[in-house]
N, C-alpha and C positions, 0 to 999 in steps of 0.2 A: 572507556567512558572517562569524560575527563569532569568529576566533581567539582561544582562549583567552589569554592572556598567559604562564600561566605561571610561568617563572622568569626570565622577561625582565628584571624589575625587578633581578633580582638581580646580574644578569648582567653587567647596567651600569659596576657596578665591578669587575669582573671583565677578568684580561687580554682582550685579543684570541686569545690562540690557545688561552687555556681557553674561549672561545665557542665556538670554532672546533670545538672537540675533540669539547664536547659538542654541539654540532650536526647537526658528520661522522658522531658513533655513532649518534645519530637516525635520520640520511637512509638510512647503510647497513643498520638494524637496519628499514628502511622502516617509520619512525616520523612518519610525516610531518607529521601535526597539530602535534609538538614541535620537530618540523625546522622550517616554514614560518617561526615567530614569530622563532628565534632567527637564522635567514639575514636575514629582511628587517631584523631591527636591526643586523645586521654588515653590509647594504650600505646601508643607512641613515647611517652612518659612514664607510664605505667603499666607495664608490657603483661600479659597474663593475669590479669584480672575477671575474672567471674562475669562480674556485672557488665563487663565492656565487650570480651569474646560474643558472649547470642548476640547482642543487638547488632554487633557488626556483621555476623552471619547473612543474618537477618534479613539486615537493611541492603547486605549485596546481592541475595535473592531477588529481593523488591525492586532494586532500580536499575544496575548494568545487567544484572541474571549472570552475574561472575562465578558458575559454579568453583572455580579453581580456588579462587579465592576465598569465598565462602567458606570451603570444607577446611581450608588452612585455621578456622577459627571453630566452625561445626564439630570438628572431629577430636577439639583438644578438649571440646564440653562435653562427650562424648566418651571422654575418658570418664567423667566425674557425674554420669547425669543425675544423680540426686541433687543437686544444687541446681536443677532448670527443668523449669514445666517441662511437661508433657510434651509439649508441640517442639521442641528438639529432637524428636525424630519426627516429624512433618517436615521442618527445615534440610535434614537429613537425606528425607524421602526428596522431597524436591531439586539437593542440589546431586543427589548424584543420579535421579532421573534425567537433569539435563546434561549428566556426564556421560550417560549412555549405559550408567551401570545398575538397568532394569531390576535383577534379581535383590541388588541391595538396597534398591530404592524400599519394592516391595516388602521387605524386611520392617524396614523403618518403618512402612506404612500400617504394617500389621502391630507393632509395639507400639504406636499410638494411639490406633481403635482399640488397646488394649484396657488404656488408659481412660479415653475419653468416652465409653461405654458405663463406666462407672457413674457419669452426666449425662446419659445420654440423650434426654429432651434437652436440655441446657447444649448439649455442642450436634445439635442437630446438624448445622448449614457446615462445620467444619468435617464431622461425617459423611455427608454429602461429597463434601468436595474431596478427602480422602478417596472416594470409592473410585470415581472418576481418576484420580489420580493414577490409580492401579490399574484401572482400563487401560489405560495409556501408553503404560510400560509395558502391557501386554499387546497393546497394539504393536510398540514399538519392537519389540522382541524379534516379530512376525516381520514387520516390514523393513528390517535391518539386512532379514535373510538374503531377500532379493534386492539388489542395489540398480539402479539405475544406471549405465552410462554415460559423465557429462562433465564437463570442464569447468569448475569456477572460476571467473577471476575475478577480483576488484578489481574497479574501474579509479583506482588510485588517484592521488591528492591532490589533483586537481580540481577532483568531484568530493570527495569526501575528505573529512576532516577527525580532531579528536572527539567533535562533537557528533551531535545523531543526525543523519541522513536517511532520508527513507521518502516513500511517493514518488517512485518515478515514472514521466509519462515519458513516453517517446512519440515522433513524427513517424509517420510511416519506412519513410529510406534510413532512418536509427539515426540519424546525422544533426539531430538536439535532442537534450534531454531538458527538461525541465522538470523538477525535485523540490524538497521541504528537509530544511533545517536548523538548528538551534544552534547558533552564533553569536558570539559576543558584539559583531557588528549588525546584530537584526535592529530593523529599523525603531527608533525608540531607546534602544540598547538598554532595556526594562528587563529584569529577571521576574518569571511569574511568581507569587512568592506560594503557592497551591503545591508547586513541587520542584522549585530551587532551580528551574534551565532559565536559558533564555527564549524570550517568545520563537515561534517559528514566523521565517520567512522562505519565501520563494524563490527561489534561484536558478538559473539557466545556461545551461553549456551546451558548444557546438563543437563539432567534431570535424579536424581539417587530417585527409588521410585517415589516418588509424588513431589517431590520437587526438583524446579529448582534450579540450581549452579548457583556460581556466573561470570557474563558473564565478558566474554574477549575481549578486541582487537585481529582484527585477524592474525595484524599484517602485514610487508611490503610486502607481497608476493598479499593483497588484497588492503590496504590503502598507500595511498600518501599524501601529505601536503595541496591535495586540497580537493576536493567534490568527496567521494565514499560511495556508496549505495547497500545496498540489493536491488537484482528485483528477482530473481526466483531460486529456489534448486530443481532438480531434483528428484524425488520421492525415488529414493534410495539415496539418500545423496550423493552423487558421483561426482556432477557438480554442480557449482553455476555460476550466472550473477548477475553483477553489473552493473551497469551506474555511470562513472565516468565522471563527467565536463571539457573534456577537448575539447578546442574553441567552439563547439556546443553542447559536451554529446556525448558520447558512450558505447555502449554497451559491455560488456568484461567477458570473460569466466575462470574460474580457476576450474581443477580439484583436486579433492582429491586424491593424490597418498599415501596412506596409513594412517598417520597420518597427513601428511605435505599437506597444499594447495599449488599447482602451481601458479607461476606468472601467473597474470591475464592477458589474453591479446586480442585483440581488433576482435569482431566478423569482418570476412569479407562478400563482398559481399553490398547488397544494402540495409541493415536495418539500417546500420549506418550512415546516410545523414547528412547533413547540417541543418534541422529542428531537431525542441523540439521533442525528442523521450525518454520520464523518466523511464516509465515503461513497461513490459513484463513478457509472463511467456513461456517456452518450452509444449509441446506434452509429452505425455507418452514415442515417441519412439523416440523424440530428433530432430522427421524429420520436424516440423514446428516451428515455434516462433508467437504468436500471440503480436504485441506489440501497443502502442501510440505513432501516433505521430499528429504534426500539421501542416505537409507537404500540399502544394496545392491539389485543387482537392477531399477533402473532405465538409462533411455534415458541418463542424463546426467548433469548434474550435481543440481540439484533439480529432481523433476518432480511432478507432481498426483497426488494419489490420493483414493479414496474409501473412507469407513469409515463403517459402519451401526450405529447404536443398537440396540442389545439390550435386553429382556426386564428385565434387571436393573441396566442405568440404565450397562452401559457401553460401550467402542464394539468395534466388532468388528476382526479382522486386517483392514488397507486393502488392496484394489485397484488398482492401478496402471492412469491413465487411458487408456494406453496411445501407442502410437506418432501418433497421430493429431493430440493435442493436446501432448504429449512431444516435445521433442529432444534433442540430443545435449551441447546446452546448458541452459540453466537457466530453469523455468518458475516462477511466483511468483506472489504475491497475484491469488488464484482471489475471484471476487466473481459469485455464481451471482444472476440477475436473479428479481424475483418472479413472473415470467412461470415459472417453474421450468426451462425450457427453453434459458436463452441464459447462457452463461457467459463471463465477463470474464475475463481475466487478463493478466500480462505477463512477457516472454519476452526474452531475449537471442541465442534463435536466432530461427526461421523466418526469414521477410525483415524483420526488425529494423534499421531505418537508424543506428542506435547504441546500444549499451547494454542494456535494458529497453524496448522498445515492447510498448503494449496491442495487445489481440491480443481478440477474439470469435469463439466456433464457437457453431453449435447441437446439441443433443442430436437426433439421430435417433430416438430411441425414451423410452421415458416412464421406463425404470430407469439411466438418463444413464451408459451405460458403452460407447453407442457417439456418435463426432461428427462433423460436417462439419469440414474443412478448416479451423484459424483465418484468420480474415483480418484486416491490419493494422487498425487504426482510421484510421489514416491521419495526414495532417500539414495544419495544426500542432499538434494533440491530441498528436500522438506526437513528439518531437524528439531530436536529437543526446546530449542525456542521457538519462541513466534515468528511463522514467517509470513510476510503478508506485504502487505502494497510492493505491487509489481505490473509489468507490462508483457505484452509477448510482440515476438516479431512477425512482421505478416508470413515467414516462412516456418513459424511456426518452431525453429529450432533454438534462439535464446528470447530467456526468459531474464528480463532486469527485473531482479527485486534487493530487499530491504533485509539484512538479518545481519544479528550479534555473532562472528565467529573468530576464534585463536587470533587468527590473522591480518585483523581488521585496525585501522589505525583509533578507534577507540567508538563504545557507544555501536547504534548501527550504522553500518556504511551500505551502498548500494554496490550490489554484485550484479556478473550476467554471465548466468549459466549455459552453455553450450551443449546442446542434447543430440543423441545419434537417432530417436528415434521422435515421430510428431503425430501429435493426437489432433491435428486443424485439419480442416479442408486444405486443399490444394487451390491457390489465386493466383490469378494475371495482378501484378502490380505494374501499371503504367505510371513514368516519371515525363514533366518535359515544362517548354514552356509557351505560353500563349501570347503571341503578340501580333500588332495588328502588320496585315501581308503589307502595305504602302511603306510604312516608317521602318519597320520592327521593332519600334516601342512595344515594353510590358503593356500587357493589357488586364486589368482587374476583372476575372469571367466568374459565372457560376455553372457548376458543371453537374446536369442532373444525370444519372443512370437508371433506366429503367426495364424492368424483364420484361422481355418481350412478350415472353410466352403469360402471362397474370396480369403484365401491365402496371406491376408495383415498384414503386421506387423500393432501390435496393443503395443509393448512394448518393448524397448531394456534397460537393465539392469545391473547393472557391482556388482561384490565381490568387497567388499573391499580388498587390497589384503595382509593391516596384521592382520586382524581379519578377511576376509573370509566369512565378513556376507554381505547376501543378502538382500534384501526386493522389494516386485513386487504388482501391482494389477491386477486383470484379471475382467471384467467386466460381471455381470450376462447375462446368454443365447445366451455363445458362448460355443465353442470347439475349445479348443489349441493346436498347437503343442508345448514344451516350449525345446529348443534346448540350450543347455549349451556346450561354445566351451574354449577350455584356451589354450596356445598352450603349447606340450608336454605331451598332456592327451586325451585321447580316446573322441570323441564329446558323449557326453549323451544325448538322446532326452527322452522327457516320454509326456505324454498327459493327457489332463485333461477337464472336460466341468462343466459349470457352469450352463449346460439350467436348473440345479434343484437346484439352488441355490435360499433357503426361507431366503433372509434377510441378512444384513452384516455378516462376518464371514472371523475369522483369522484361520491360518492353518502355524503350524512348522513344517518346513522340512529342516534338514539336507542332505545334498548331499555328496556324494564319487564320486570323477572323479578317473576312474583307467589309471595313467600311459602310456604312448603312446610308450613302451618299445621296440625299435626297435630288428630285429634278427642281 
């Protein structure tokens, strides 16, 4: 993480105990981004000092979740702890839970309920969250055993930065990404001053060979001068949403019209309330939005819901996903597979070993409002921090997400893990491109899929319309119709069934729409 500076510079000449003052009203006003920078330059001067070790603990808990760092200052107060509240071993507990060192965490945790028991109507909600605490490490204990098989790598500096990176959507054939991050060049170049970064913007990279380009703002048709964010890209690249902060957060759509995005602009309808609504992802055929929010009347704190497309282009009252996939804590970036069937998301309950862990169920039935049991992803895919906003590949075996690790050029970067084993359906992904049989001009088509066997759309898909390329999933052990309509060209339908489809599998097909040549 690379802290901002701030008023450091200023500071400089500035007493010590006006540092001081403004420092203290930070930490207590749990400003911690402004707290970190101006504690380490007063024990930077003043090295071992009491009052400046916690809050910098503290504050690196709070913002980068630096366990390493952290304990270098936790541990020296830890010598002396009659000189620091109680909650120096919560700090404790916390930073070597995300060290992985479960049993000492717990330790910490129990020498603090030791303390805070003595209040114990007065630190109700921090008891609370102690206890939880302790779950966690127990969870993690458990799930440390069994380790996953999977390759991380960062997607290095081309994509990521010293600042935070995180939301990545991808195209279906992986070959763009488009992301959210805090940069000194976001548009505005405005630092929020709620918590010291710079706003988020939207950024986009494409991939020539194996290697990612270097990523862009996407510019004013997607960012403003405040808070815009990746939430979801439609499987053929075609449509994206963002959530932009404006009075509450909303949700906002921009298509690709060739080369150029559309001005983003504001979903209608009832997804976009007056509650915390961050994240979402669309349906294969455009016709749902599964999103988070913290609207009344749920399990917790944020949980999933589903809201359906109407008639007249807006979304309907959502459905709450219910207790199944819902707890009592906070669900988040839902990322539904193009198998239609398997949905991703991350969670701070279930058996979550810290923070946000991924988390997968499947739909039991084909109108996805009943589900299996999530089950963790596991570790090291899932760790001690948060991990969350991520994408899967239609093969089901990497997964790009968002998380703080050793490794990482600072803050979160987006990684994409490589797994030997896959919990999706099995799909036909066809790539290609459509253009008209006379010219071979791109042609701009819409391309609907439908089961044959029910009759329900299971996919609608669009050409790019100046490169004319397509890309689609069809999921194994159906029968399609796949109907390609454009207008001024004869509609083409062809058919295709997947009941014999052994295993992922990509399929190139270029298409000829012929002319709709009147007499």
């Amino acid at each position: 993480m690379c802290i901002t500076p701030l008023k450091v510079s200023a500071q400089v000449s500035s007493s010590r105990s006006e540092t001081e003052s403004v420092a203290h009203t930070a930490f207590t006003n749990q400003d911690y981004y402004h707290a970190l920078p101006l504690y380490l330059h007063l024990d930077s001067l003043y090295p071992n000092v009491p009052k400046y070790m916690f809050p910098i603990g503290v504050s690196y808990i709070n913002t980068t979740g630096d366990q390493k760092k952290a304990l270098v200052y936790l541990e020296k107060c830890k010598l002396k702890p009659n000189q620091y509240p109680p909650t120096l071993h919560y700090y404790l507990g916390r930073a070597y839970h995300l060290d992985y060192r479960f049993d000492d965490a717990i330790v910490e945790f129990d020498v603090c309920l030791s303390h805070l028991y003595k209040a114990k109507s007065k630190n109700a909600l921090i008891i609370k969250d102690i206890y939880r605490e302790i779950e966690m490490c127990e969870n993690g204990k458990k799930i440390v055993q069994t380790p996953i098989v999977i390759d991380i790598e960062n997607l290095g500096p081309e994509i990521n930065s010293s600042y935070a990176e995180y939301g990545p959507v991808l195209t279906l054939d992986e070959k763009e990404i488009i992301f959210t991050s805090c940069r000194p060049e976001t548009t505005g170049g405005m630092i929020d001053p709620e918590d010291g970064l710079f706003f988020e913007d939207v950024y986009i990279s494409s991939k020539k060979g194996s290697v990612w380009q270097k990523a862009l703002n996407m510019g004013p048709a997607i960012n403003t001068n405040g808070h815009d964010a990746s939430v979801s890209l439609t499987p053929d690249g075609q449509e994206l949403l963002i959530y932009r902060y404006v009075n509450e957060g909303a949700f906002l759509s921009s298509k690709l019209d060739g080369t150029t995005w559309t001005i983003a602009e504001e979903l209608k309808g009832e997804v976009n309330s007056k509650f915390y609504e961050p994240s979402a992802c669309l349906t294969k055929d455009g016709s749902y939005i599964i999103f988070s929010s913290n609207q009344p009347g749920g399990y917790g704190g944020l949980d999933l819901y589903i809201s359906k497309k109407l008639l007249n282009g807006e979304w309907a009252r959502p459905i709450n996903l219910g207790s199944t996939i819902n707890s009592k804590y906070d669900e988040d970036s839902p990322f539904l597979h193009p198998d239609g069937k398997t949905l991703y998301f991350s969670s701070n309950g279930h058996n979550s070993m810290g923070g946000f862990d991924m988390f997968y169920s499947t739909a039991l039935t084909d109108s996805t409002n009943q589900w299996n049991t999530p089950i963790n992803v596991g570790y090291p895919l899932n760790s001690t921090h948060d991990d969350l906003h991520f994408s899967l590949s239609a093969d089901g075996k990497r997964i790009y997400f968002a998380s703080i690790r050793p490794e990482g050029y600072g803050d979160k970067d987006i990684y994409v893990a490589t797994l030997e084993e896959t919990n999706v359906q099995d799909v036909l992904v066809i790539v290609g491109v459509i253009q008209d049989s006379l010219s071979k001009q791109p042609v701009s088509a819409r391309i609907e899929v439908i089961n044959t066997e029910n009759n329900s759309v299971v996919g609608i898909y669009n050409s790019n319309k100046t490169t004319g390329k397509y890309i689609m999933a069809l999921p194994e052990g159906g029968k399609y119709k796949i109907s390609i309509q454009s207008e001024n060209y004869k509609i083409c339908d062809d058919f295709i069934t997947t009941k014999e489809l052994n295993g992922y599998q990509e399929l190139e097909s270029n298409i000829n729409l012929c002319p709709d040549i009147k007499e």
